[in-house]
TIKOLVO-125758 format. One line per 4 residues: their letters; for each residue x, y, z of C-alpha. Coordinates in steps of 0.05 Angstrom, whole numbers, padded with zeros to 5 digits. Example, Ala and Ser with C-alpha at 12.3 -4.5 7.8 and 13.67 -1.06 7.14 Angstrom:
AS = 00246 -00090 00156  00273 -00021 00143
This chain:
XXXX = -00215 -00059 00319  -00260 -00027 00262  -00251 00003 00201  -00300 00032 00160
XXXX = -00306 00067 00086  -00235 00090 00081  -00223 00124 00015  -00184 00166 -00022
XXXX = -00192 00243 -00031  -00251 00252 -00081  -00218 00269 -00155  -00263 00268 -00226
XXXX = -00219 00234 -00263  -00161 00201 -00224  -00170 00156 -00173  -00126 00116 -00126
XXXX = -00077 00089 -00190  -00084 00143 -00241  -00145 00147 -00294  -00183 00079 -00306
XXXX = -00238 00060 -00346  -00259 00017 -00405  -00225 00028 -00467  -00244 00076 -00515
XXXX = -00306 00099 -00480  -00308 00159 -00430  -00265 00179 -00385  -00206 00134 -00423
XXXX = -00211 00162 -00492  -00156 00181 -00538  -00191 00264 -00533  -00179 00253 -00457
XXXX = -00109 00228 -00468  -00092 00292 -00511  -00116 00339 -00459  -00082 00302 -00408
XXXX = -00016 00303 -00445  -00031 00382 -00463  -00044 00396 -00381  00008 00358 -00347
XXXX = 00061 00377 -00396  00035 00446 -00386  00047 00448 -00314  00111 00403 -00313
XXXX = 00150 00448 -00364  00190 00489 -00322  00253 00535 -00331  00290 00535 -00397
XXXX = 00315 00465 -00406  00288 00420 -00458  00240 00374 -00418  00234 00307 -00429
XXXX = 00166 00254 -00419  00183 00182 -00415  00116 00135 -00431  00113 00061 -00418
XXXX = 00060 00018 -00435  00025 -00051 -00424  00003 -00101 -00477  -00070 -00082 -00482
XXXX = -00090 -00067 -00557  -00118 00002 -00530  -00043 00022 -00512  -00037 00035 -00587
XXXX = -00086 00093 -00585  -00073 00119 -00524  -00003 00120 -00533  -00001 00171 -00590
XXXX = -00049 00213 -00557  -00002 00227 -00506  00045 00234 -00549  00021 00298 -00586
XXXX = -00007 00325 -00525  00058 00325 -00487  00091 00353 -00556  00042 00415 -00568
XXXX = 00067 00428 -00499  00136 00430 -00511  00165 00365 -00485  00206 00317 -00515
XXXX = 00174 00249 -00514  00212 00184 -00503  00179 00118 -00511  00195 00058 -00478
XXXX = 00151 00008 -00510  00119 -00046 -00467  00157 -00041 -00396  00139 -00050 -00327
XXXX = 00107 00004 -00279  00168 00006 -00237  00224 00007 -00301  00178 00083 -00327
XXXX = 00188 00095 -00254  00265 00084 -00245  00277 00106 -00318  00242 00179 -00309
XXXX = 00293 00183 -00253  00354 00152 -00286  00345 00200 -00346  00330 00255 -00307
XXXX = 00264 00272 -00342  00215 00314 -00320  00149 00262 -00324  00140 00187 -00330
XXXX = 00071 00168 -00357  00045 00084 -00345  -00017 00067 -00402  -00031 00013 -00364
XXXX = -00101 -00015 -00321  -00055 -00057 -00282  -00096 -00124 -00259  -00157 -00108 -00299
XXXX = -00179 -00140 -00365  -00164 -00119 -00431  -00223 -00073 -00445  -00201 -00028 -00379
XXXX = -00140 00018 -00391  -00109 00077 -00345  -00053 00123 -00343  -00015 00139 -00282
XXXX = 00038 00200 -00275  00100 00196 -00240  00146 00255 -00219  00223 00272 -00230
XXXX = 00235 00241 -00166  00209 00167 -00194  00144 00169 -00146  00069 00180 -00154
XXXX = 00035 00243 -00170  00004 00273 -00101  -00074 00274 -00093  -00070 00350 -00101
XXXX = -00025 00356 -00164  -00065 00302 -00203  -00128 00342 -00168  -00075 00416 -00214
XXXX = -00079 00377 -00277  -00145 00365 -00270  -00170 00439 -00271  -00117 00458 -00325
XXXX = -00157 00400 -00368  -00212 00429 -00361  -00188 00506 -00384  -00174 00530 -00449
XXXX = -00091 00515 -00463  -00089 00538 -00534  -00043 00598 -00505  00000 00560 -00464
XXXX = 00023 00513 -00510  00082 00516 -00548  00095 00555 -00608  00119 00524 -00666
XXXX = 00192 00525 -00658  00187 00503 -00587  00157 00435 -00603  00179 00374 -00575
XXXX = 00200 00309 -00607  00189 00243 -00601  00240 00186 -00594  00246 00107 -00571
XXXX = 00293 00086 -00524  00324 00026 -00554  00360 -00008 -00491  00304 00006 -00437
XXXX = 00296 -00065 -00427  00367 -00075 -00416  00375 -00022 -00363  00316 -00046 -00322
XXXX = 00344 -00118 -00324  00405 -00099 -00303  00376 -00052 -00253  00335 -00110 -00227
XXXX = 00395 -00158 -00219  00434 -00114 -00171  00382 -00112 -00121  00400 -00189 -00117
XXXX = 00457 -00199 -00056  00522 -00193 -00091  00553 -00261 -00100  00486 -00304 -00088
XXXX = 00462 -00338 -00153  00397 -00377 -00169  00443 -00436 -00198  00398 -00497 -00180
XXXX = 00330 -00463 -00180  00274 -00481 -00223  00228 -00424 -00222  00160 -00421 -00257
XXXX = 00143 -00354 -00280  00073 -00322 -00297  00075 -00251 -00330  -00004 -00252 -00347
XXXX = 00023 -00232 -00417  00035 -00165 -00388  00089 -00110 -00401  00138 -00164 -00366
XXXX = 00138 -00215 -00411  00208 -00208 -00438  00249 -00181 -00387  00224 -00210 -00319
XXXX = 00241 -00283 -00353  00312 -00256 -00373  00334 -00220 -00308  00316 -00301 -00276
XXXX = 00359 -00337 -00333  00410 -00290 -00325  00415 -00299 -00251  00427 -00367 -00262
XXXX = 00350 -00396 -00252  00323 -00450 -00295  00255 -00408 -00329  00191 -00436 -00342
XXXX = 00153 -00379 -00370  00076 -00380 -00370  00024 -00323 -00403  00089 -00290 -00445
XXXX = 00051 -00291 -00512  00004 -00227 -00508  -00040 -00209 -00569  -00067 -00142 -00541
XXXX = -00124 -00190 -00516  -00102 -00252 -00470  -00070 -00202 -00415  -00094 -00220 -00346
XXXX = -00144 -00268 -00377  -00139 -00333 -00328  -00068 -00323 -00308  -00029 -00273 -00271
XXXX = -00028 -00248 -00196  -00107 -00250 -00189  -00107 -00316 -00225  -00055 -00370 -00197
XXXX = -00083 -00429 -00202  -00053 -00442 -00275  00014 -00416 -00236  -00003 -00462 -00177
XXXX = -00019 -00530 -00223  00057 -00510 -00258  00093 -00511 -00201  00068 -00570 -00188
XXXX = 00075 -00607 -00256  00150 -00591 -00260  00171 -00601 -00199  00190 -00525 -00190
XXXX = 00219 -00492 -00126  00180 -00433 -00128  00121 -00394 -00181  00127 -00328 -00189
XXXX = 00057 -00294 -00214  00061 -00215 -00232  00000 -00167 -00260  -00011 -00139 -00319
XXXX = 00050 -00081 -00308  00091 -00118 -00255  00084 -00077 -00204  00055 -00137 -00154
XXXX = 00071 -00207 -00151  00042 -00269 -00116  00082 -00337 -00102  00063 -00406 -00101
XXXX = 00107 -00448 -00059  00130 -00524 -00076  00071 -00549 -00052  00024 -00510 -00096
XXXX = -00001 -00464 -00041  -00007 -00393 -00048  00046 -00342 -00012  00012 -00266 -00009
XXXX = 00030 -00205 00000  00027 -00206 00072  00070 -00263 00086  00122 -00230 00034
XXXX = 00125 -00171 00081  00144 -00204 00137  00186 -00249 00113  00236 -00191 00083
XXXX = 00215 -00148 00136  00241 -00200 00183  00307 -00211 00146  00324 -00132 00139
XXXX = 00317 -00125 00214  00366 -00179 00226  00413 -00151 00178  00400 -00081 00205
XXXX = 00368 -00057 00151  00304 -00039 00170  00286 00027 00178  00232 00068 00226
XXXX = 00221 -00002 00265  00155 -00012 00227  00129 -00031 00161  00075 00003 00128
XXXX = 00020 -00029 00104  -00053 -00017 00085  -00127 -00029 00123  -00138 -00099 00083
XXXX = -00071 -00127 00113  -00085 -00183 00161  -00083 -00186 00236  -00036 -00247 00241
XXXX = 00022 -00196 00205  00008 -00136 00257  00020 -00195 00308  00071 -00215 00279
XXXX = 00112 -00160 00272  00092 -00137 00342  00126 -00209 00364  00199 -00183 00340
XXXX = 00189 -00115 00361  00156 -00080 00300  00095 -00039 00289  00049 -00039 00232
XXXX = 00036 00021 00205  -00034 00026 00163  -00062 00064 00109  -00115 00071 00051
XXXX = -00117 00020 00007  -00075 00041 -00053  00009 00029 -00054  00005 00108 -00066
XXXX = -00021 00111 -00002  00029 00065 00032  00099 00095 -00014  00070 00164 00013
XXXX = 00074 00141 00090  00135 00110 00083  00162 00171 00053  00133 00210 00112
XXXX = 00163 00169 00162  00219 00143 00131  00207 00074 00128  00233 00027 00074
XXXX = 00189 -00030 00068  00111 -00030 00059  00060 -00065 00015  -00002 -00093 00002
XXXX = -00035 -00166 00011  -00054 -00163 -00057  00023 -00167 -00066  00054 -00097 -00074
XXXX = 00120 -00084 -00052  00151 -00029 -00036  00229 -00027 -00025  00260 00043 -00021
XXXX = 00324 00009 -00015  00318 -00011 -00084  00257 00035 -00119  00213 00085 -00102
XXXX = 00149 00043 -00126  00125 -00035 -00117  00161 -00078 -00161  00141 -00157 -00168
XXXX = 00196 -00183 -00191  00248 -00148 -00141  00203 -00172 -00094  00201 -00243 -00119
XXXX = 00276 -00235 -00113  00280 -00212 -00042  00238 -00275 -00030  00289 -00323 -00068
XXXX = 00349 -00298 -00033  00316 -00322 00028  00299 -00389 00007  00375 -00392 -00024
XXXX = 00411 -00365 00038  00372 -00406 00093  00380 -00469 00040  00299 -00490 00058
XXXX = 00246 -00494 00017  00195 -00447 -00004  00143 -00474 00046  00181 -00468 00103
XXXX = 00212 -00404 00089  00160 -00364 00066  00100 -00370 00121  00129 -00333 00177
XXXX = 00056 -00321 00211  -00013 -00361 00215  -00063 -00319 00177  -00132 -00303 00219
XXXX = -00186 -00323 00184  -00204 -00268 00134  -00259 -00261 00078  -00266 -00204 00032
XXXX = -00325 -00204 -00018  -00344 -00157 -00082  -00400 -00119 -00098  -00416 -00090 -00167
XXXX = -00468 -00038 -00180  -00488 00010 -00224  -00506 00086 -00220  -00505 00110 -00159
XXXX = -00467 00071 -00093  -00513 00039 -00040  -00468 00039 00005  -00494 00113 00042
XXXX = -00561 00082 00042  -00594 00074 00114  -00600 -00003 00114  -00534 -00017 00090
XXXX = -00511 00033 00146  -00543 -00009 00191  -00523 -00077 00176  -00439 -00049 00180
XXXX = -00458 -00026 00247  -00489 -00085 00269  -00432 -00123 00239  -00375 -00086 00275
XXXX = -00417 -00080 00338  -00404 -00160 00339  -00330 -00153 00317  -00312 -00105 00374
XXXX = -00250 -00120 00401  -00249 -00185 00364  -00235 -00176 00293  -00247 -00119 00234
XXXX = -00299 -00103 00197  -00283 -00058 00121  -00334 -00035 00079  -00298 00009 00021
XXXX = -00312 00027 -00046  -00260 00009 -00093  -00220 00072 -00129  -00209 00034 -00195
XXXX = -00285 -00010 -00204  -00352 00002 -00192  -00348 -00049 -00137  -00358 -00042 -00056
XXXX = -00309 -00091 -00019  -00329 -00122 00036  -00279 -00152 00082  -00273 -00176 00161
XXXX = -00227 -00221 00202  -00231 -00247 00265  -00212 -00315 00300  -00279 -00341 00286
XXXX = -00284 -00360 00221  -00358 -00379 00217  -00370 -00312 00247  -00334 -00278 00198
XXXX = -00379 -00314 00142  -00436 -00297 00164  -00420 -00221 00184  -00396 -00215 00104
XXXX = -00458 -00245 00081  -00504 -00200 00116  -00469 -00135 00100  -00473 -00157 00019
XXXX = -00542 -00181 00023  -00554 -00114 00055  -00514 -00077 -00001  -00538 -00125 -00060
XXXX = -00613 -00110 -00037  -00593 -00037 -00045  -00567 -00039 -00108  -00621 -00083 -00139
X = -00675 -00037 -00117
């Protein structure tokens, strides 16, 4: 089977997790940030009752610009703005619905490095704005709004929210089985000195885990630097050192997680899915028979599933992409490799740490350890390489053309071959799988020297 170039609907500014880009230079500027408060409030202020903008935030030093921004844009157009401080993705997302406000609003470049910032919307309803409505506040940007905003005695007002760390702690703890504790458990916990770093090691204490918090000193600087989800092997030499039972890695806003087993050795995404997937089926649970995933998910878990009766339902990369499918079919489990997980049972977005405790109930209520619990299915062989460039992509160009269709041509019927640009870098991603693995090497290496000659020249 062959993929190739799957991407999201072409937008200017938003791409498949909001608006990204380097700090303080275009698009992700604090001008940009007003307009973008002015337009979405604009088209989200509807009927005659005072509306109401929650915003959440990471620890990147840029939040501190941004934030205000957003602030007065949202006020000029009449909505009253709550702040959250430093949360995770999926807390704005369960507290725009819990407080029944109108917009929730993420400043937050998720994995990325300091420097890179974004801001992602989320409706009343707790989930993602659609391609088309982000595509809405785009074009209202873009217009003159100086008679659409509010008049002076219809301003909003801005606010904090002093307990929103308590309610998504305790939010977090009753997706945990009633009566099961994590008495016993010595848990190592990376939060990539992200918008987690108080309350994912609280919600473990207070469930009864011995904590050994990593990356939970951010300076506005240090988040995602060598640690986190994309960096484990800090997590991975921890786990190790103490003796632990399981690390726990999320991103820089929590909304993905990767675990390191007792041995050291890395648990994705993947294996995540069908481990709960497995479990909610045998509790009856499950829902739609399938589990949705994306393109980059590996064969093994499509066999895997198929073995107890379930089908693997794909998407675009992008846990948009894979909460809107679910939706659509009304599924209530899907992910990503890279170690998103969504749970409608629980939230309407991925969440790493309810993820990470889906995972732990396991290892508690089969009494195993991680390593044995947690690799239901024997990955195929799978390699996925980067590609930066600059100006415009290669990837349209004839002899890169040519080398993915000599590539698949050779994959056909035994493996996949995905060439893709990614929606949040100036990268092309490269990926293929197959059963032989010195195949699959050289296949990747021949479509980026085709796409790195491109790009040079």
């Amino acid at each position: 089977m062959t993929s190739l170039s799957e991407t999201a609907p072409a937008r200017r500014l938003f791409g498949t997790d909001g608006i990204r880009g380097k700090a303080n230079s275009a698009p992700m500027t604090a001008e940009m940030a007003l307009r973008l408060g002015q337009a979405a409030g604009v088209m989200f202020v509807r009927g005659a009752h005072r509306h109401r903008v929650i915003i959440g935030k990471d620890t990147r030093l840029s939040g501190y610009m941004l934030e205000p921004a957003l602030t007065a844009g949202f006020i000029g157009a009449g909505m009253d703005v709550t702040l959250a401080g430093p949360l995770p993705t999926p807390a704005i997302a369960m507290l725009t619905r819990s407080l029944r406000a109108d917009l929730g609003v993420v400043i937050s470049a998720s994995h990325n490095p300091f420097e890179d910032n974004g801001i992602k919307l989320f409706g009343p309803d707790g989930t993602k704005l659609s391609d088309a409505t982000e595509a809405a506040i785009e074009a209202l940007m873009a217009e003159d709004l100086s008679a659409r905003l509010a008049p002076p005695a219809a301003l909003g007002k801005a606010s904090r929210l002093s307990d929103a760390a308590g309610r998504y702690v305790e939010w977090v703890k009753a997706s945990f089985p009633r009566g099961m504790s994590l008495d016993g458990m010595k848990l190592v916990l990376d939060c990539a000195h992200g918008a987690a770093y108080r309350v994912a090691p609280a919600a473990l204490y207070e469930l009864g885990a011995t904590v050994i918090p990593l990356g939970v000193q951010p300076d506005g600087f240090n988040i995602n630097r060598d640690c986190g989800s994309t960096a484990p092997g800090a997590l991975c030499a921890a786990v190790l050192e103490h003796r632990a039972d399981l690390g726990i890695a999320l991103d820089g806003d929590a909304d993905r997680v990767i675990l390191v087993d007792e041995s050291g050795a890395v648990i994705d995404g993947d294996q995540v899915l069908g481990l709960i997937a497995r479990r909610f089926q045998a509790a009856g649970r499950l829902t739609g028979d399938a589990v949705v995933a994306t393109v980059m998910s590996n064969l093994g878990l499509e066999r895997f599933l198929a073995g107890i009766g379930l089908a693997l339902q794909r998407t675009a990369v992008g846990d948009r992409y894979v909460a809107e499918a679910m939706r659509a079919g009304g599924r209530n489990v899907g992910g990503e490799q890279s170690g998103h997980v969504i749970l409608t049972d629980f939230g309407t977005t991925g969440d790493g740490l309810i993820a990470a405790l889906q995972v732990l109930a396991a290892i508690v209520d089969e009494a195993r350890p991680a390593s044995a619990v947690c690799r239901v299915f024997a990955p195929l062989p799978q390699l996925l390489r980067n590609v930066r460039y600059r100006g415009e992509s290669p990837l349209g160009r004839a002899n890169v053309q040519a080398a993915i269709s000599a590539a698949s041509a050779q994959l056909d019927g035994v493996g996949r071959l995905l060439v893709r640009p990614s929606g949040t870098e100036t990268l092309i991603r490269v990926m293929a799988e197959g059963e032989d693995a010195a195949m699959i090497e050289a296949l990747v290496g021949a479509v980026v020297a085709a796409i790195e000659q491109e790009a040079a020249g």
